[in-house]
Backbone bond lengths (Angstrom), bond angles and torsions (degrees), N, CA, C in turn:
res aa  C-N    CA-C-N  psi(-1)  N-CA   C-N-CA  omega(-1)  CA-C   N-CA-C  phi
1 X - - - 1.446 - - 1.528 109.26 -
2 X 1.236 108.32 123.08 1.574 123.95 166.18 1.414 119.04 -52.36
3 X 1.470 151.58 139.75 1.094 155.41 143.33 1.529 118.40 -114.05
4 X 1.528 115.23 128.02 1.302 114.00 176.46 1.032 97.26 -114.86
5 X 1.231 134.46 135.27 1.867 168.46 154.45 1.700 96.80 -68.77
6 X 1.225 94.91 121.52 1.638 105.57 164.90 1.431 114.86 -129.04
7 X 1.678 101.70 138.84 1.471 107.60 -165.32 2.117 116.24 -72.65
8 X 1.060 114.28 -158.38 1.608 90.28 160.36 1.492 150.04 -107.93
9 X 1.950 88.92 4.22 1.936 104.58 156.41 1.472 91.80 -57.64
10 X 1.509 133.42 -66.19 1.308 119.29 -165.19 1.404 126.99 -34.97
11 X 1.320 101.81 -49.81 1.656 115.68 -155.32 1.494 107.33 -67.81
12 X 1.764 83.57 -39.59 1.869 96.78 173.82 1.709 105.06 -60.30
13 X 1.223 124.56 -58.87 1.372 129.37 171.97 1.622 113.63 -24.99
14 X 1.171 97.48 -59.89 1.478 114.49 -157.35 1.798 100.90 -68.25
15 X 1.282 124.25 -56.42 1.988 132.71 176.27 1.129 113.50 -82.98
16 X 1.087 118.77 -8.52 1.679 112.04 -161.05 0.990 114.38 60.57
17 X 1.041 147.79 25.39 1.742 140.41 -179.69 1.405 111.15 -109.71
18 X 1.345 95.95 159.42 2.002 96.79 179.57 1.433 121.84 -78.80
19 X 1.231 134.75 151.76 1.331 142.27 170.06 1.461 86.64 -34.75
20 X 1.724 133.73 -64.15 1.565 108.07 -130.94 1.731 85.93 -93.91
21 X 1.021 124.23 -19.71 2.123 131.65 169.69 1.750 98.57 -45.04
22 X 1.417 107.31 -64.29 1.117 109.56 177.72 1.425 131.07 -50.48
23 X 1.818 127.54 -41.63 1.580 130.30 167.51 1.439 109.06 -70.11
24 X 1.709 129.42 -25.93 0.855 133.73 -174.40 2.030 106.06 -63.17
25 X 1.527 89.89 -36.74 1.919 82.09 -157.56 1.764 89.74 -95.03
26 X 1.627 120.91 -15.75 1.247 116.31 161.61 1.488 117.42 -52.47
27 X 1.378 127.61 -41.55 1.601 127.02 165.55 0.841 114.77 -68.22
28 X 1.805 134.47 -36.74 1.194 123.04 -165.17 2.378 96.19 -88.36
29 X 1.335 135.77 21.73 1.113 126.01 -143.98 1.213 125.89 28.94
30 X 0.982 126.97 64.29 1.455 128.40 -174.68 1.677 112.44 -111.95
31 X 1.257 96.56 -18.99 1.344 102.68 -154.96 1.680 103.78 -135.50
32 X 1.379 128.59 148.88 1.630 110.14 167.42 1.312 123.88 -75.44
33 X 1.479 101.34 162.32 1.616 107.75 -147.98 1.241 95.28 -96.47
34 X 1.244 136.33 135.16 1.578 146.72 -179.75 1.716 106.17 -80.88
35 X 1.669 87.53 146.96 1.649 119.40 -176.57 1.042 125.96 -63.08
36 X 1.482 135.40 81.71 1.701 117.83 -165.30 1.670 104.60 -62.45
37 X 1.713 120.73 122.43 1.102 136.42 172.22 1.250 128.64 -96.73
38 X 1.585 117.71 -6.22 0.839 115.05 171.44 1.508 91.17 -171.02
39 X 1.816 116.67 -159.94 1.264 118.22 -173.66 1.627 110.34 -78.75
40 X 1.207 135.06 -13.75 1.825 157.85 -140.80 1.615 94.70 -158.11
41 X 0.874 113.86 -33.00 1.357 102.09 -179.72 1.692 140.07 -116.43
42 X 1.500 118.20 145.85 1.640 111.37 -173.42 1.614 88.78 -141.82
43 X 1.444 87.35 157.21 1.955 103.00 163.82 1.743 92.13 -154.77
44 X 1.278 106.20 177.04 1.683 145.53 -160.17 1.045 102.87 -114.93
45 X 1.660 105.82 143.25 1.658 98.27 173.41 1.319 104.68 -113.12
46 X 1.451 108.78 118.94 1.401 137.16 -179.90 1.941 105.80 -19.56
47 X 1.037 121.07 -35.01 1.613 114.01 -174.87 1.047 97.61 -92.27
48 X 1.402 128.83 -32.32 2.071 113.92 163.78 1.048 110.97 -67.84
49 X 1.730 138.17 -21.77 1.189 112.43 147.99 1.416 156.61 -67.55
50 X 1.220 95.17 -24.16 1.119 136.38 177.56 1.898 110.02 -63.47
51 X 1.194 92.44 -42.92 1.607 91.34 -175.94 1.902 106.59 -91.80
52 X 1.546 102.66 -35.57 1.527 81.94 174.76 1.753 108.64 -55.40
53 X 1.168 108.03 -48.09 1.950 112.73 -167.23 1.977 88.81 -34.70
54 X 1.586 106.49 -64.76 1.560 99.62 -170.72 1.598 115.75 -68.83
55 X 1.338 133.45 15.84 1.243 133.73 164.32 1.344 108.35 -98.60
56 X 1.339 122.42 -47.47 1.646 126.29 156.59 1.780 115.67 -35.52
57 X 1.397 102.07 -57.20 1.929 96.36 178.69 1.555 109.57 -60.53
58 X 1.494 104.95 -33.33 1.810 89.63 -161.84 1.779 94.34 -93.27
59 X 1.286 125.94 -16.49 1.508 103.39 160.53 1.466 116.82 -52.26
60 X 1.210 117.21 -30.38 1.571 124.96 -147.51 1.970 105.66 -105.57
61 X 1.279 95.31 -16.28 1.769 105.56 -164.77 1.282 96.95 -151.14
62 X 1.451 123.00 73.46 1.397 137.11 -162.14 2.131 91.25 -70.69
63 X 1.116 94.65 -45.84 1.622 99.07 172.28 1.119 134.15 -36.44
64 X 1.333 115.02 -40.04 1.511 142.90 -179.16 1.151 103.32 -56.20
65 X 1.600 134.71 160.48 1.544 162.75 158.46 1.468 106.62 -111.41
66 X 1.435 117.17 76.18 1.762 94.31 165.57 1.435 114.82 -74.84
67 X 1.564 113.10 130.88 1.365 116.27 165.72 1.510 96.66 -93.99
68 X 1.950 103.61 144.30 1.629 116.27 157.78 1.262 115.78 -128.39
């Protein structure tokens, strides 16, 4: 199984949310917890992002069917 790591232009890309929205709901668990990649550096793995974004729509659009 493949995993792609996304840095945090992505992540921002990907929710719309801000860098500091994003560490905020990372402390509060809100959010998935990023990959230390190096000593300065972390990224996300794209299907934990991926699934909060579709836990966000179906809180919000109980109507909805997300298929993955």
């Amino acid at each position: 199984m493949s995993h792609k790591i996304l840095r945090l232009p992505e992540v921002i890309a990907k929710t719309g949310i801000a860098r500091s929205t994003i560490y905020t709901k990372i402390a509060e668990r809100q959010f998935p917890q990023p990959i230390q990649l190096g000593s300065r550096s972390v990224g996300w793995l794209e299907t934990e992002i991926d699934q909060w974004v579709s836990q966000r729509i179906s809180a919000s659009r109980p109507e909805l069917v997300i298929q993955q």
